[in-house]
MARKEKOL-762867 format. One record per residue (C-alpha): residue in three letters; z, y, x. Coordinates in steps of 0.02 Angstrom, whole numbers, plus 50000, padded with zeros to 5 digits. Example, Ala and Ser with C-alpha at 12.3 -4.5 7.8 and 13.67 -1.06 7.14 Angstrom:
BEGIN
ALA503904977550615SER503574994750684
***
This chain:
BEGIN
UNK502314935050370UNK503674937150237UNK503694917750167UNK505194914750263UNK506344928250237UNK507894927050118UNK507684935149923UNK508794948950020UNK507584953350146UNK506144952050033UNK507234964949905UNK507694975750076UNK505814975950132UNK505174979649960UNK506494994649972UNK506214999750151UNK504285003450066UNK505155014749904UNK506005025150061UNK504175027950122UNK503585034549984UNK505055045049950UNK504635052850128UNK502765054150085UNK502245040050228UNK500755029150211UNK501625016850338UNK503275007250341UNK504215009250513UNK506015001850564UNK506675020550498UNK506085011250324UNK506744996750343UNK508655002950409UNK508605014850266UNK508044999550148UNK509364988650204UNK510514999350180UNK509965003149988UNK510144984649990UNK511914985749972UNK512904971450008UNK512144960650109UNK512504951050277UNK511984966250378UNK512754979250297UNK514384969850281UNK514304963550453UNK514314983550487UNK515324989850377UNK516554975750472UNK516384984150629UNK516925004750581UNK515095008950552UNK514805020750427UNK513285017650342UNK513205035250271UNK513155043750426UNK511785029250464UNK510655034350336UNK511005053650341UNK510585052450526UNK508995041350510UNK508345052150391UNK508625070350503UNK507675062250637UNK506205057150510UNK504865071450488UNK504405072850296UNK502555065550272UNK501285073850134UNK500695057150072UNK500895054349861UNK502105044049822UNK501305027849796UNK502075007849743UNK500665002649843UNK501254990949980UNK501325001050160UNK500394993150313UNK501854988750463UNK501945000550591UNK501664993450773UNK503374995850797UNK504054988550630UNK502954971050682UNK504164969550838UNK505444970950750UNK505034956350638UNK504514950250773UNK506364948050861UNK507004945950690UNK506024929450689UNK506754924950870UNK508464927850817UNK508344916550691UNK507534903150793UNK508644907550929UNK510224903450778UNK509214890050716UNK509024895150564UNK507784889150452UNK507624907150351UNK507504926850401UNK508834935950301UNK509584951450348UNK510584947150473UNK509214944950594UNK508394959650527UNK509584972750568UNK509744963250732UNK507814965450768UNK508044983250728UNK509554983450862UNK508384975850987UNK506894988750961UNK507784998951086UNK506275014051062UNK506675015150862UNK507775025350771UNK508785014050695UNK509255007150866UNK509745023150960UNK510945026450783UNK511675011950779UNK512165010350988UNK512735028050950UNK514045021350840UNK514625006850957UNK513644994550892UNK512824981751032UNK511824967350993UNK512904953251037UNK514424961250943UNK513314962250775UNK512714943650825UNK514404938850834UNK515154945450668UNK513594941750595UNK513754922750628UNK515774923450613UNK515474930050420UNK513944915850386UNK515284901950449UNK516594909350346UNK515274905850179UNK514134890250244UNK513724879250392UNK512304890650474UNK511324873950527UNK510784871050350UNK509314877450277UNK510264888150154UNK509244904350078UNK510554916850015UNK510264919349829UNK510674935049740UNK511614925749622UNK512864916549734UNK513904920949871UNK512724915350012UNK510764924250055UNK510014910650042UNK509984893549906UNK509134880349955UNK508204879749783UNK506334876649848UNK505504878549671UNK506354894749632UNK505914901149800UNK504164899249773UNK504234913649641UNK504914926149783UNK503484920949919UNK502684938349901UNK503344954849923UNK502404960749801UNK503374951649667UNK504974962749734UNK503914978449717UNK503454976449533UNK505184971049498UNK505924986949559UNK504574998249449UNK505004987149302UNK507004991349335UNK506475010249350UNK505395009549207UNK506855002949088UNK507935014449164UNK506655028949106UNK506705023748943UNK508695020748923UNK508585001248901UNK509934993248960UNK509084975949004UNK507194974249077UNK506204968448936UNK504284960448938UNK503734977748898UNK504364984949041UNK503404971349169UNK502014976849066UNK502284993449105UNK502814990249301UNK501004981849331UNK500254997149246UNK500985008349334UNK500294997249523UNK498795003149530UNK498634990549708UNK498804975949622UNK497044976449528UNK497854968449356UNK497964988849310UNK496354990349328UNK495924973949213UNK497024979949085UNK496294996049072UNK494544990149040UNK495404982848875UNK496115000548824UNK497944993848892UNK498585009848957UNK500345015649018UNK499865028948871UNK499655019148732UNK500955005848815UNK502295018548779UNK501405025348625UNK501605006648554UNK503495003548611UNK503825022448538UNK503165017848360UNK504175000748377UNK505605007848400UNK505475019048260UNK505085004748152
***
C-alpha cells in the first residue's frame, strides 16, 4: 500500500504507529496518523498549516483529549489500519491522482484526513478554519513555489523538496518497516548517549523488533540485546 508514498509519509506513518503504542493501541487510526504528522515536523502538511494560523499544538493537545488511553504494551510491532485509517489512504491516493501526482507525500495525507469527515483529526482541524480546498490550495501554492508538481519528484529528507526522483535510493524506503527500525535504532543511540547511530545500534534496533523474526534468528545464536550491550559496555571500557 505504502510503495508510493514520499520518505516523509513513510517517516510520518512509521510515527503515527510510535503514537499508538504510546496510547497502548493495537491499531493505527487517523488520530495516529495526525498526531504522527505532526511529530513529523516540517513537512508539506504541517507547513501548509502552520501557513494558515493553525496551531499545531492545540492540534495535537486536542487529538489526544478526545483519544481514550488503551491497555495494550507498548510494542514496535507494526499496527494493522483501522477501517477508518484505510479511507483515509484511500482519498489520500485520489488526491494525488486527482493533482497528478506520481507520489503520496503528506500533503495528500493530511488532506485525506480532512476528507474523513467522521475522524478526529477532521472535526479538529474544520474547528480551526481549515476546509479542504483552502489546505489544497496552499498546499499546491507551496509545491509550485519549490518544483513543477507534474514531475515525478519524491521529496527527500535531504533536500528542500518530499520527494527526489532517485529510483535506486527509493527502493531502500519501499517498506515501512525499514522507518520503524530506524526510529528504534535513533532511540537506542540516544539511550546510550551516542551522538551518531552506529552499526551497533541497528543491531540493537532489530533486537529489540521482536515482529520482524531476525530477533528471533539471532537469539538462537546467543545474540541477545543482553549480551549486545554487555559487548559494547566492555568495548567501551577498552
Amino acid at each position: 500500500m505504502h510503495e508510493r508514498f514520499s520518505d516523509r509519509a513513510r517517516h510520518a506513518m512509521a510515527l503515527a504507529n510510535l503514537e499508538a503504542s504510546k496510547m497502548g493501541h493495537n491499531y493505527l487510526a487517523p488520530a495516529h496518523l495526525m498526531l504522527g504528522l505532526i511529530a513529523e515536523g516540517a513537512c508539506v502538511a504541517t507547513e501548509a498549516l502552520r501557513v494558515l494560523d493553525v496551531d499545531l499544538n492545540a492540534v495535537r493537545d486536542e487529538v489526544c483529549a478526545q483519544m481514550r488511553s488503551g491497555d495494550g504494551e507498548p510494542s514496535p510491532a507494526r499496527r494493522a489500519h483501522s477501517k477508518e485509517l484505510k479511507e483515509v489512504i484511500a482519498l489520500a491516493i485520489a488526491e494525488a491522482r486527482k493533482l497528478h501526482h506520481r507520489y503520496v507525500g503528506t500533503e495528500h495525507l493530511v488532506l485525506g484526513l480532512l476528507e474523513h469527515a467522521d475522524s478526529i483529526p477532521s472535526r479538529v482541524l474544520h474547528g480551526q478554519g481549515i476546509d479542504v480546498p483552502t489546505l489544497r490550495e496552499k498546499a499546491l501554492a507551496m509545491l509550485r513555489s519549490s518544483a513543477d508538481v507534474s514531475q515525478d519528484v519524491s521529496h527527500s529528507r535531504h533536500g528542500d523538496f518530499e520527494w527526489v526522483h532517485q529510483q535506486e535510493l527509493a527502493k531502500a524506503f519501499r517498506s515501512p518497516m525499514f522507518w520503524h527500525t530506524m526510529i528504534l535504532a535513533v532511540d537506542s543511540a540516544n539511550r546510550l548517549g551516542a551522538g551518531e547511530i552506529a552499526p551497533q545500534h541497528l543491531l540493537l534496533a532489530l533486537l529489540r523488533d521482536t515482529s520482524n523474526g531476525i530477533a528471533a534468528l539471532l537469539c538462537e545464536k546467543d545474540v541477545t540485546i543482553d549480551w549486545l550491550r554487555e559487548r559494547m559496555a566492555a568495548d567501551s571500557e577498552t
